[in-house]
MIVEX-812045 format. One record per atom (N, C-alpha, C): x, y, z; residue in three letters. Coordinates in steps of 0.05 Angstrom, whole numbers, plus 32768, in hexadecimal, padded with zeros to 4 digits. Layout:
N
XYZALA/...
// end
This chain:
72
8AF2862E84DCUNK/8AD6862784D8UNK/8AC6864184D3UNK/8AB7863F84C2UNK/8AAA865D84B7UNK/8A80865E84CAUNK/8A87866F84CFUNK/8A6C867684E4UNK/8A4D867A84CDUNK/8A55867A84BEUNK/8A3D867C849EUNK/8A2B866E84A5UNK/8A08867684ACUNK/89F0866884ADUNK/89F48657849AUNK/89ED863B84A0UNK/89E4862C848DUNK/89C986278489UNK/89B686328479UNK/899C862D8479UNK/89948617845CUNK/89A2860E8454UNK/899C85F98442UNK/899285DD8446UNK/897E85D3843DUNK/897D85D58423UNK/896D85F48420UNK/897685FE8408UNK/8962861B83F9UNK/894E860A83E6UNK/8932860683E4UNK/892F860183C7UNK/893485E083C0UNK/893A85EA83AAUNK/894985D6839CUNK/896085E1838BUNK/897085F58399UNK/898C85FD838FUNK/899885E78398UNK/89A985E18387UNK/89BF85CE8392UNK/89D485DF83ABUNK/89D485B783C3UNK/89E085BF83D5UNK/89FB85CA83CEUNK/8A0885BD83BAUNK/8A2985BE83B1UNK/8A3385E083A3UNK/8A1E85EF83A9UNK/8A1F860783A3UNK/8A33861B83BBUNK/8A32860C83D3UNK/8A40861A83EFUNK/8A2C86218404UNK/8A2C862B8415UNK/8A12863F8426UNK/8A10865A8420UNK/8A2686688420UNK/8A1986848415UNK/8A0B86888406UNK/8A0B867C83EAUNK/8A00868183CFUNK/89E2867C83D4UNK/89E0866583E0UNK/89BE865D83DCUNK/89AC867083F4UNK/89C48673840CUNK/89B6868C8423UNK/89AE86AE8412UNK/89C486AA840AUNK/89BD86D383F8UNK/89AB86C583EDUNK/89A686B883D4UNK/899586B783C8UNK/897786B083CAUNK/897A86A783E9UNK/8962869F83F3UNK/895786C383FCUNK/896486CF840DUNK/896186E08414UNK/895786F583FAUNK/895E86F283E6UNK/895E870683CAUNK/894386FF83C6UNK/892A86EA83CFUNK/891B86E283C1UNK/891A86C983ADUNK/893986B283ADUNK/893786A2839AUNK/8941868683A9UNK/892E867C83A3UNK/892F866283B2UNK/8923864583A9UNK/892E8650838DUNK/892B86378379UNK/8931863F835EUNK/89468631834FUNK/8941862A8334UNK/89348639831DUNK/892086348327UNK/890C86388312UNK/890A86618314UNK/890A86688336UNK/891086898334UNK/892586928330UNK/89408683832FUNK/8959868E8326UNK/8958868C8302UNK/8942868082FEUNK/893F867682E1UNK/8938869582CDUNK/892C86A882E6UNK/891F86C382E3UNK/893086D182E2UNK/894B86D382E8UNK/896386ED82E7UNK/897B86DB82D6UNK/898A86F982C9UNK/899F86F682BCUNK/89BE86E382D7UNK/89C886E082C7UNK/89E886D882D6UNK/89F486E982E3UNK/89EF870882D3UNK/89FA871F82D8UNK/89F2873282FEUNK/89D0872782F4UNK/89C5872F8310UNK/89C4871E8322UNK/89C987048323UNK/89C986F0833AUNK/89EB86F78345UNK/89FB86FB8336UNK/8A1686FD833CUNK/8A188719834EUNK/8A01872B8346UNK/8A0987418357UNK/89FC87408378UNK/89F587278384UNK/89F187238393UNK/8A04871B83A8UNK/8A00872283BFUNK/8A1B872383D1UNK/8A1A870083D0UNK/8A3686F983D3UNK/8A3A86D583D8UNK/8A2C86BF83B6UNK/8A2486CF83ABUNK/8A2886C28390UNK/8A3B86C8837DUNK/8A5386B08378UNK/8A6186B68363UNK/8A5D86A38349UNK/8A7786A08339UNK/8A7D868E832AUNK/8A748674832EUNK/8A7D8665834AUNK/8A74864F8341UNK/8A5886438351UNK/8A4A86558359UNK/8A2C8656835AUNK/8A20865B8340UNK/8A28866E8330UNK/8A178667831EUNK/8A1986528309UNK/8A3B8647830CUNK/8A42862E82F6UNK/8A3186168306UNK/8A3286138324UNK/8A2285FD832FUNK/89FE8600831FUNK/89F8861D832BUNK/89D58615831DUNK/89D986138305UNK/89ED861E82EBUNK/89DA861882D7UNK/89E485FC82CDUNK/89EB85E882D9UNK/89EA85D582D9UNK/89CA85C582DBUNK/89D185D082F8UNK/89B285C882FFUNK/899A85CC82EFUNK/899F85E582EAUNK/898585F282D2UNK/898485E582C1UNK/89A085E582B2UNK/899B85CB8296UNK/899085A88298UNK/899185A982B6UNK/8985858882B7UNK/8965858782B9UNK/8960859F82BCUNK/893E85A982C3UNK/893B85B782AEUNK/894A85B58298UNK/893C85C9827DUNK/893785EB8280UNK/894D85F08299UNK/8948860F8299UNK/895E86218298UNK/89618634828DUNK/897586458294UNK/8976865D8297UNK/898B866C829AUNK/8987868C82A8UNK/898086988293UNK/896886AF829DUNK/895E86BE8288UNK/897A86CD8280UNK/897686D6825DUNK/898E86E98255UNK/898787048259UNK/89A28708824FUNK/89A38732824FUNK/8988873E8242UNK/
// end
């Protein structure tokens, strides 16, 4: 069993994202959608506990809300 705060819900990141991802990211300042909507893939990824499939989970999400990660 892993000792990892769960502080979710974040936002409205999806829960199916894990707990780390939406905790760093909360902690980074992003705690919704719409502010992950403000950084590249490249810089959310360099966040501790965000990988791959945090960002395949939001931009799911993004695309159901008409948003997606700003580019390079």
């Amino acid at each position: 069993m892993s000792n990892t705060p769960d502080i979710r819900p974040v936002g409205d990141l999806p829960h199916s994202m894990g707990k780390t991802a939406p905790r760093e990211l909360k902690y980074a300042g992003i705690d919704s959608l719409q502010k992950a909507s403000k950084h590249t893939e490249k810089e959310l990824l360099a966040i501790h506990g965000v990988g791959p499939k945090a960002i395949r989970v939001m931009k799911e999400a993004m695309a159901e809300k008409g948003l997606s990660f700003r580019q390079d």
